[in-house]
LUMRODO-871723 format. One line per 4 residues: number of its first residue (from 1); their letters; for each residue x, y, z of N, C-alpha, C. Coordinates in pm, whole numbers, plus 50000, padded with zeros to 5 digits. Example, Ala and Ser with C-alpha at 12.3 -4.5 7.8 and 13.67 -1.06 7.14 Angstrom:
<nodes>
1) AS) 51319,49431,50780,51230,49550,50780,51320,49670,50780; 51285,49775,50708,51367,49894,50714,51290,50003,50787
</nodes>
This chain:
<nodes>
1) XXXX) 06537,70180,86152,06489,70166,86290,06541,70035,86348; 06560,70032,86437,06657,69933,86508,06515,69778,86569; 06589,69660,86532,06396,69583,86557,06346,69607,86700; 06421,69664,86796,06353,69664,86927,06313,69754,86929
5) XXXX) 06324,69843,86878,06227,69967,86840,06112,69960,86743; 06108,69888,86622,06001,69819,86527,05918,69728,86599; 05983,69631,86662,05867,69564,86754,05807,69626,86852; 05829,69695,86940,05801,69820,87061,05686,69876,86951
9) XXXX) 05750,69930,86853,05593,69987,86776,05503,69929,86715; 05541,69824,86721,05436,69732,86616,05357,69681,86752; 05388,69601,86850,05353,69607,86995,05232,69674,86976; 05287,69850,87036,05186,69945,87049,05063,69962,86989
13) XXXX) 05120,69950,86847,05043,69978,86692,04880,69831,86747; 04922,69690,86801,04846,69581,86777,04743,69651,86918; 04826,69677,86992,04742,69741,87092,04631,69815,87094; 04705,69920,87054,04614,70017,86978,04446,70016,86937
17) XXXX) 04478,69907,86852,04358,69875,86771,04270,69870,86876; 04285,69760,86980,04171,69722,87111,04150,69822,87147; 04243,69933,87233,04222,69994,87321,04117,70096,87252; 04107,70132,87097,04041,70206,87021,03892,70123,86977
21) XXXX) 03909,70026,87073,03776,69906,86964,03747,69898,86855; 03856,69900,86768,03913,69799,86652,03875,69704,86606; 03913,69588,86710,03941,69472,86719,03892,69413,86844; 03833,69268,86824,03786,69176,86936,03843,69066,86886
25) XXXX) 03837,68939,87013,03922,68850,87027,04011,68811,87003; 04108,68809,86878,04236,68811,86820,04183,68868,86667; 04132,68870,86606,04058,68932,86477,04202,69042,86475; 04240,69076,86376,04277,69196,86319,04494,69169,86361
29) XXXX) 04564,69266,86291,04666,69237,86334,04710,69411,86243; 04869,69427,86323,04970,69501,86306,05057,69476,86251; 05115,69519,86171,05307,69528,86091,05389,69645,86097; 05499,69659,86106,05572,69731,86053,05699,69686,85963
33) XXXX) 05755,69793,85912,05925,69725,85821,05996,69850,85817; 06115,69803,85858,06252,69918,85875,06315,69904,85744; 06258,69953,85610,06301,69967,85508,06426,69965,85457; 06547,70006,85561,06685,69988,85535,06726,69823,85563
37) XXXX) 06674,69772,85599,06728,69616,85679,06628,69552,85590; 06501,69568,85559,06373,69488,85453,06322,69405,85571; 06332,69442,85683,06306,69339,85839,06138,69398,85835; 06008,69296,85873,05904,69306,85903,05871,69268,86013
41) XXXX) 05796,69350,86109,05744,69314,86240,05606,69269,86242; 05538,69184,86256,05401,69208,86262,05368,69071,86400; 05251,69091,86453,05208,69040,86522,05183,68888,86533; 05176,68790,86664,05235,68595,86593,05060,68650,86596
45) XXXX) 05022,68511,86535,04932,68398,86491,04853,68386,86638; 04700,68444,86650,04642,68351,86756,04674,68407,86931; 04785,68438,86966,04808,68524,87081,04727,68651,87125; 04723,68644,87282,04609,68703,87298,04664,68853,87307
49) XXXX) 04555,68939,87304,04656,69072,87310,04710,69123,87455; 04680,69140,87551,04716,69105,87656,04789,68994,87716; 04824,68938,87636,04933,68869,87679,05043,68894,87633; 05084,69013,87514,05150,69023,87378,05258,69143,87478
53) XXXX) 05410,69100,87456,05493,69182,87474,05536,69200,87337; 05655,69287,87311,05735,69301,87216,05848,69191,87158; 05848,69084,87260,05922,68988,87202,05835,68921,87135; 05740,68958,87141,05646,68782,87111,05620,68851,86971
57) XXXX) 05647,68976,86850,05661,69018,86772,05725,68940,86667; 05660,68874,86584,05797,68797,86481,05860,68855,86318; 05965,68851,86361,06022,68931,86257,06047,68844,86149; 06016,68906,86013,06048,68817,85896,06134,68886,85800
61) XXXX) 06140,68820,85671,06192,68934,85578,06104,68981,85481; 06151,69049,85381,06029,69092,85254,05970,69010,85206; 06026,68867,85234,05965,68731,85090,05846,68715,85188; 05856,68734,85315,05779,68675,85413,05821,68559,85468
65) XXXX) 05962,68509,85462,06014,68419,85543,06084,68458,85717; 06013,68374,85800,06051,68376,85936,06190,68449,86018; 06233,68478,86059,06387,68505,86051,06426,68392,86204; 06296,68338,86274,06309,68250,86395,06191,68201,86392
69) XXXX) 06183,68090,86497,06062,67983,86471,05992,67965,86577; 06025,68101,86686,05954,68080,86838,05797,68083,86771; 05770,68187,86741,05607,68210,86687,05590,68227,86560; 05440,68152,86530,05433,68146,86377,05362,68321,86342
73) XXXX) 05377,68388,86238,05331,68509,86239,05185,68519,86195; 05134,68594,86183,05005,68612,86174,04981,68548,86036; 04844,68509,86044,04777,68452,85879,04772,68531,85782; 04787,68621,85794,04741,68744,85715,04874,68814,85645
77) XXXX) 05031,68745,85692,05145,68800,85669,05152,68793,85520; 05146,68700,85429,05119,68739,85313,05073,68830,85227; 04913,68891,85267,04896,69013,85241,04958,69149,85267; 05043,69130,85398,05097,69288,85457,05278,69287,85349
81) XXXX) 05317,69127,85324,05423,69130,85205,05386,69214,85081; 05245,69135,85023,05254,69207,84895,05248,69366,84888; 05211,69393,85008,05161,69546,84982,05308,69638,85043; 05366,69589,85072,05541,69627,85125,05585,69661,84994
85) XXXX) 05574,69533,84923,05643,69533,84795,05605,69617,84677; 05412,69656,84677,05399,69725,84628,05393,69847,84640; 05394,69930,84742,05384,70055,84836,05487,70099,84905; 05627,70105,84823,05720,70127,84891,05719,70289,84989
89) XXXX) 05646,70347,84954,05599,70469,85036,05537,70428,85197; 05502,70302,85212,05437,70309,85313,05559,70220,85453; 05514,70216,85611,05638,70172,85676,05507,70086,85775; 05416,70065,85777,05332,69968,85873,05143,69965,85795
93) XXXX) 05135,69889,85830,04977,69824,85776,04898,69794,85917; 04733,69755,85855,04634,69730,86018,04510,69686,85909; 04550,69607,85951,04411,69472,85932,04279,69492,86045; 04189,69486,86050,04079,69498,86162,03949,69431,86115
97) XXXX) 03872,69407,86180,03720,69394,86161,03659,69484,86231; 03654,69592,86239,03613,69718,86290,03486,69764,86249; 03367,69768,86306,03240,69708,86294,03190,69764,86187; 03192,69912,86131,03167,70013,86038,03224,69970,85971
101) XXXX) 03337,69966,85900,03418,69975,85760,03377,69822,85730; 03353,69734,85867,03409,69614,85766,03227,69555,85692; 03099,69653,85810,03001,69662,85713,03020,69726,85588; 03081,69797,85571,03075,69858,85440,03193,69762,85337
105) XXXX) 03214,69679,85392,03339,69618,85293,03193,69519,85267; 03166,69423,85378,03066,69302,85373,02935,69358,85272; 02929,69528,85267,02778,69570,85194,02833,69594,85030; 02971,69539,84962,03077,69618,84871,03016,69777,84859
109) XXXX) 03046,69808,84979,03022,70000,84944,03089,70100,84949; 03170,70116,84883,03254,70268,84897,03245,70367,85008; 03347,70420,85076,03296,70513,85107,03359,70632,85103; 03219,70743,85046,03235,70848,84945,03278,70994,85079
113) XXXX) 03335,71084,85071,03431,71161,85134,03292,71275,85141; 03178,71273,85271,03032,71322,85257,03072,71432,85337; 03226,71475,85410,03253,71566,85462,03384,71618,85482; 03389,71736,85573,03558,71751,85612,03618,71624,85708
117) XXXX) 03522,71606,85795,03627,71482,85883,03694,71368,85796; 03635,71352,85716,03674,71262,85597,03781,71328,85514; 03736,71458,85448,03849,71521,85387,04004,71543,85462; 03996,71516,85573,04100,71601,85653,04222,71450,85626
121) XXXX) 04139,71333,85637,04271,71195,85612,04276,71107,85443; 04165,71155,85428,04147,71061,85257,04116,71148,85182; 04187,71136,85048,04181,71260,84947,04115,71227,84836; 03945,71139,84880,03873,71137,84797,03765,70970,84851
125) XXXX) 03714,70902,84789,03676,70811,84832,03716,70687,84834; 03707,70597,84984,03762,70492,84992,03720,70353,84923; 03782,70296,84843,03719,70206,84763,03699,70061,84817; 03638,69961,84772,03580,69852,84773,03710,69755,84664
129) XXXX) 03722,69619,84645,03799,69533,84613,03718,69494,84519; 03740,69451,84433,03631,69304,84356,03678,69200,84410; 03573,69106,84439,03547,69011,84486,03642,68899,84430; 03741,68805,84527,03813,68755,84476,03763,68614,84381
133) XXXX) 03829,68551,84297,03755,68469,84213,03802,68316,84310; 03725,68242,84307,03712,68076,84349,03870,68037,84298; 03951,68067,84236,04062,68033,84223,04166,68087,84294; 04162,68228,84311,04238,68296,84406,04218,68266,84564
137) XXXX) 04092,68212,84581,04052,68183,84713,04103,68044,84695; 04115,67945,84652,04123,67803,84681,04290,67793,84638; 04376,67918,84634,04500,67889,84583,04621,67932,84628; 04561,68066,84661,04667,68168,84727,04600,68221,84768
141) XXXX) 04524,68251,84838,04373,68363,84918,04454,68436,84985; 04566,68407,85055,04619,68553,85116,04716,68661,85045; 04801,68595,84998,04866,68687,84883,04769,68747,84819; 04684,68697,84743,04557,68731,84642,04489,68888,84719
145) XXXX) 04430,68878,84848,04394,68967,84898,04496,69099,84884; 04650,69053,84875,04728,69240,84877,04698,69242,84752; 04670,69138,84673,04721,69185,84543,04600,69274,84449; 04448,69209,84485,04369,69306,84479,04370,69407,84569
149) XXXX) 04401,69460,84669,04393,69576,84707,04510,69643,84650; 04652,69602,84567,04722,69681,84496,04623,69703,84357; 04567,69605,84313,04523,69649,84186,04408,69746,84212; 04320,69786,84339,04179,69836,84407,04296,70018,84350
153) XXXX) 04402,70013,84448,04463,70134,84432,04530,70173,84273; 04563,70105,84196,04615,70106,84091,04712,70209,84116; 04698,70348,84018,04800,70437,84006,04812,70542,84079; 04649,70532,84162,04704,70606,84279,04785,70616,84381
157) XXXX) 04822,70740,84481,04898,70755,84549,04807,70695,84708; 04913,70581,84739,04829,70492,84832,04855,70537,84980; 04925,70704,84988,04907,70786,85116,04806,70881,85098; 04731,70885,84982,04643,70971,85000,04497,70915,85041
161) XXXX) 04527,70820,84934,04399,70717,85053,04412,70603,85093; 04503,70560,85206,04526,70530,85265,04471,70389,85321; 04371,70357,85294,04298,70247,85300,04245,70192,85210; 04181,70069,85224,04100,70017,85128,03962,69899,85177
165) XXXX) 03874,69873,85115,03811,69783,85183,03805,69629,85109; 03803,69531,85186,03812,69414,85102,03684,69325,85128; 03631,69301,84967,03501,69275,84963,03496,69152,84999; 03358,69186,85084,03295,69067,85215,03415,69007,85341
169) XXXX) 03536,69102,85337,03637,69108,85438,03630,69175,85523; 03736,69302,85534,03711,69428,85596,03826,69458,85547; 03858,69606,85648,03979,69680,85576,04121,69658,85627; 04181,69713,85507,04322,69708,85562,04359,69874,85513
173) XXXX) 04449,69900,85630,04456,70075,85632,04646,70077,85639; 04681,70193,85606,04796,70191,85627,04879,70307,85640; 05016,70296,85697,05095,70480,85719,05216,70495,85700; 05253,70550,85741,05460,70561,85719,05473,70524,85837
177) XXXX) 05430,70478,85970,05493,70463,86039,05373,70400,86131; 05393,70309,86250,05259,70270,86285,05186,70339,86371; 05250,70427,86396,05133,70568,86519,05029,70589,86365; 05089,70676,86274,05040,70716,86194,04872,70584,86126
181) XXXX) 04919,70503,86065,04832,70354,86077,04690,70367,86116; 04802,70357,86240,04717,70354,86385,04593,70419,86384; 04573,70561,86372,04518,70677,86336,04410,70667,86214; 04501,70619,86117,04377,70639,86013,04307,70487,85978
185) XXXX) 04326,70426,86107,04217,70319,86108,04112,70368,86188; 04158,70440,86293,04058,70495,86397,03967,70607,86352; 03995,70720,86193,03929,70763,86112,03854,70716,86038; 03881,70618,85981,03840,70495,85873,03707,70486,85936
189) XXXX) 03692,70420,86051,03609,70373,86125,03505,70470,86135; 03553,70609,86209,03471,70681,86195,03406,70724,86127; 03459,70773,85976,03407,70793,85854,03348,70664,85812; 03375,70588,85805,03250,70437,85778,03109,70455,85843
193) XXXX) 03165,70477,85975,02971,70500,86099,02917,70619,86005; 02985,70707,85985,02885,70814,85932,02816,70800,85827; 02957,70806,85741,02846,70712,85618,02732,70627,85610; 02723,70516,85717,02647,70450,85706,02501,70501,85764
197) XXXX) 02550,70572,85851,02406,70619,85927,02342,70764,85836; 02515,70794,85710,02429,70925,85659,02362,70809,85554; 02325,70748,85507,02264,70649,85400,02167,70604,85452; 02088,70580,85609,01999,70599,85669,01911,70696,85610
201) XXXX) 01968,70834,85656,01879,70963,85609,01882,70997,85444; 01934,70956,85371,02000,70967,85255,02059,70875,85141; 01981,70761,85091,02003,70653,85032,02147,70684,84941; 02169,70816,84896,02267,70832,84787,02292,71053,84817
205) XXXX) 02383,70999,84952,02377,71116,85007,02503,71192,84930; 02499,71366,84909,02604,71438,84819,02690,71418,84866; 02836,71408,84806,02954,71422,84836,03005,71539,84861; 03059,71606,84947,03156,71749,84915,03215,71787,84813
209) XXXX) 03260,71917,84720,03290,71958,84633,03445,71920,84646; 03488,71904,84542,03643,71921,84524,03718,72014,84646; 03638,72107,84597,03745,72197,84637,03750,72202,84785; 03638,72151,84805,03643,72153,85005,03724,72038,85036
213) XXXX) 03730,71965,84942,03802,71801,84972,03946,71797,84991; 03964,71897,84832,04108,71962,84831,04198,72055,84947; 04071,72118,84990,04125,72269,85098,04127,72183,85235; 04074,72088,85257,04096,72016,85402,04157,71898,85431
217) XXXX) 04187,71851,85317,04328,71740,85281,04463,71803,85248; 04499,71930,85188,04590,71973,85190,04608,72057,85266; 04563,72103,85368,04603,72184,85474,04704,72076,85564; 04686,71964,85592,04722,71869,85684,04803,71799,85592
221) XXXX) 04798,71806,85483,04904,71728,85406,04993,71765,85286; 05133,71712,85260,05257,71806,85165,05261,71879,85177; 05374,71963,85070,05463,72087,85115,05424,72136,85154; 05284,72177,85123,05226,72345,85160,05141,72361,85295
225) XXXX) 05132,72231,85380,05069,72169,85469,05043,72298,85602; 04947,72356,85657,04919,72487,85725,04897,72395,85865; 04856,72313,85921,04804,72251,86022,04884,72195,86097; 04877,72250,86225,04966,72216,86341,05105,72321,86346
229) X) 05183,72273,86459,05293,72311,86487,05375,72305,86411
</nodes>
């Protein structure tokens, strides 16, 4: 993808988040990476979103070094590196404090797949981080953060669930591309409210069976995928 086209989407992608109430005051940020070039787009440091064109996008490389020095990139660029490096399946990330998930990150609570709306983007339940240790925080705290959410995912396939939550943080969600992202932060979210309000009525409410989990995640997803055009 050409970067004026990576930034144009990464742009959109930071947008996004607000226009979906995501995100308030600068809280939360966007990336993308054009995998052939190893070029990363993600959002500067501190800029307001409405003020944010596509130039003001700073591009780095995989190490996470600058490629220009107009704007410093977001705080958080460290974490959206490690998880590049470890998730080569994936092409953009979304950081948020998005009021639901990131209670359920701040409560360390999973959240368990209590229906189809859930089944239809995550192919099982979204997990929680362990809590980073006083050394990882006083040393490298942002790297540290991808790196437990690579170890949160281990050997799973990190398009099937797609997110993760980071304990007493919030989440970071991710896609092949940043429309995609985009989307299953705005699910995330949703499936977080429910959860939380089904734990209202239901301290330790049932999960759906496999097989409903299975039949409404794979309709919409791989080869055999039945949904849509």
């Amino acid at each position: 993808m050409p970067l004026t086209a990576l930034k144009t989407a990464v742009l959109e992608a930071n947008l996004a988040t607000v226009s979906h109430g995501l995100v308030k005051a600068t809280f939360g940020n966007a990336s993308g990476i054009d995998r052939a070039s190893g070029r990363i787009a993600i959002k500067p440091s501190g800029v307001p979103y409405d003020r944010m064109t596509p130039d003001h996008m700073v591009i780095t490389d995989l190490d996470g070094v600058p490629l220009d020095n107009r704007l410093r990139p977001s705080s958080d660029l460290d974490t959206h590196v490690v998880l590049y490096r470890e998730f080569p399946q994936i092409g953009a990330i979304i950081h948020t404090h998005s009021t639901y998930a990131t209670i359920m990150a701040q409560a360390r609570r999973p959240v368990p797949p209590l229906g189809t709306t859930h089944a239809d983007y995550f192919h099982g339940t979204i997990p929680v981080t362990r809590d980073l240790t006083s050394e990882e925080i006083n040393t490298r705290y942002v790297a540290a953060t991808g790196e437990v959410i690579a170890e949160t995912v281990g050997d799973g396939d990190p398009l099937e669930i797609p997110a993760v939550l980071v304990a007493g943080h919030g989440p970071f969600v991710w896609g092949r591309d940043p429309q995609e992202a985009v989307l299953n932060a705005v699910i995330l979210e949703e499936v977080a409210k429910m959860a939380w309000h089904g734990a209202v009525i239901d301290p330790q409410p049932p999960v759906i069976s496999q097989t409903l989990l299975d039949r409404h995640y794979l309709r919409k997803h791989g080869a055999n995928a039945t949904y849509g055009q």
